[in-house]
N, C-alpha and C positions, 0 to 999 in steps of 0.2 A: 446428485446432491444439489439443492438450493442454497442459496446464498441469503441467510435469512436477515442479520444485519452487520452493521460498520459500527465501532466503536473507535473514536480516537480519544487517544490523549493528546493535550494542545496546553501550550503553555500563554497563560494569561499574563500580562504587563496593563497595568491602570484601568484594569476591567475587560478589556481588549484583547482575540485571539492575535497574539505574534507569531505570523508565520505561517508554514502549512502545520499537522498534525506532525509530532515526535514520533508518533508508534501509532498502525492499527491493526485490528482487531478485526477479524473474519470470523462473522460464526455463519454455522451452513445446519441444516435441518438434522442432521445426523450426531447435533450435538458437539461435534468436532469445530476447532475456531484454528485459523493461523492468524500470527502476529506478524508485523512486517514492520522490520526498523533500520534505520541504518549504522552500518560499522562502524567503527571509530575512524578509521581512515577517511569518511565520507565518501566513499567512491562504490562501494557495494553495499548489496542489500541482505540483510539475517533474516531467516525464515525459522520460525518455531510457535511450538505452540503454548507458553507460557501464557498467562494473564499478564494485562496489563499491568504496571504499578498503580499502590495506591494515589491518588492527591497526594499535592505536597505542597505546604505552603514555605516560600523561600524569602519571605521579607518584604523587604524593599524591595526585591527581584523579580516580585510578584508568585505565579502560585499554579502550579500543574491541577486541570481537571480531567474529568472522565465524561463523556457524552457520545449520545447515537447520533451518526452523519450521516445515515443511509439516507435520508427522505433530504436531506440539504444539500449535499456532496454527492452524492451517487443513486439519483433516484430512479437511473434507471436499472441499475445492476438488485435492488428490494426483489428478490422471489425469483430471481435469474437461474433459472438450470446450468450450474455449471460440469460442463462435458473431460474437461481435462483442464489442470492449471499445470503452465509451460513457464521451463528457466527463460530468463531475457536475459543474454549474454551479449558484454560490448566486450572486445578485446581481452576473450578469455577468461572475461570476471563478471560473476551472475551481480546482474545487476538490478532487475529487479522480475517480476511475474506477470504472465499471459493468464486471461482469463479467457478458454476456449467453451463457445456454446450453440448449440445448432440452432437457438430459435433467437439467436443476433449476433452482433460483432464482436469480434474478440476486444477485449478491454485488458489495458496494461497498468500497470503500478511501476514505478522503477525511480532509484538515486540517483541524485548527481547532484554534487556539490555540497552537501551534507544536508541535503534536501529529499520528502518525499515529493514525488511527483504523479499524476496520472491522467490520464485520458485514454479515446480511441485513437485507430490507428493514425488520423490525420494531425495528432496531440501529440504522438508520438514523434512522427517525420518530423513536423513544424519545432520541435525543441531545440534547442541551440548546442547539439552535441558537438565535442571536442572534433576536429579533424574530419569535420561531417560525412563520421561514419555512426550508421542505426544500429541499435543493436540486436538481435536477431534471436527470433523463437527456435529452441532446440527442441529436439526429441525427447529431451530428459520429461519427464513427469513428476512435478512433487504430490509428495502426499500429506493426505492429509490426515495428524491423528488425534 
């Protein structure tokens, strides 16, 4: 299955994206999309496949949109053969997801701090985790529906 694009929602303040993206959006050629957001706890990450919410405008608080990041954010994962997407587990708690694929490196997504995050694996190491321990690709396989 390819990975055909990234959709995030991102909350705007004075015109302005604040922050990383709230939720994103995985669609893959097969029609199938996973969403990636974080708990309330901020410390893990929920996998499903709901849409996105719609826009929302919040005021003075400014105002949630919808837009493609694949070609800005993630240009090079656009048309990536993904082989298996793997739990990232820190202490017992799926924290965020491996992107496994034979024709490049594996690319990770993952929470912390009630933040998304992602990079390759040298984005991964270099992050400032608690107790500097990494968190670790399992055998689990998510799926995708």
């Amino acid at each position: 299955m390819k990975l055909t694009s990234i959709t995030a929602e991102r909350h705007y303040f004075n015109e302005k994206p604040k922050g990383t993206p709230l939720r994103l959006l995985l669609s893959f050629t097969n029609g199938k999309t996973l969403r990636l957001r974080v708990a309330g706890d901020g410390q893990r990450m929920i996998l499903d496949s709901d849409p996105l919410p719609s826009p929302t405008e919040m005021d003075e608080f400014g105002r949630t949109e919808l837009s493609d990041v694949t070609r800005d954010l993630f240009p090079t994962l656009s048309g990536l053969a993904i082989d298996r997407i793997a739990e990232l587990v820190w202490h017992r708690t799926m924290v965020g997801i491996c992107l496994e694929s034979e024709t490049s490196s594996s690319f990770y997504f993952w929470v912390d701090g009630d933040e998304l995050h992602w990079g390759d694996s040298a984005a991964l190491q270099s992050h400032d985790w608690l107790d500097d321990v990494l968190p670790s690709v399992t055998e689990k396989t998510i799926s995708v529906n």
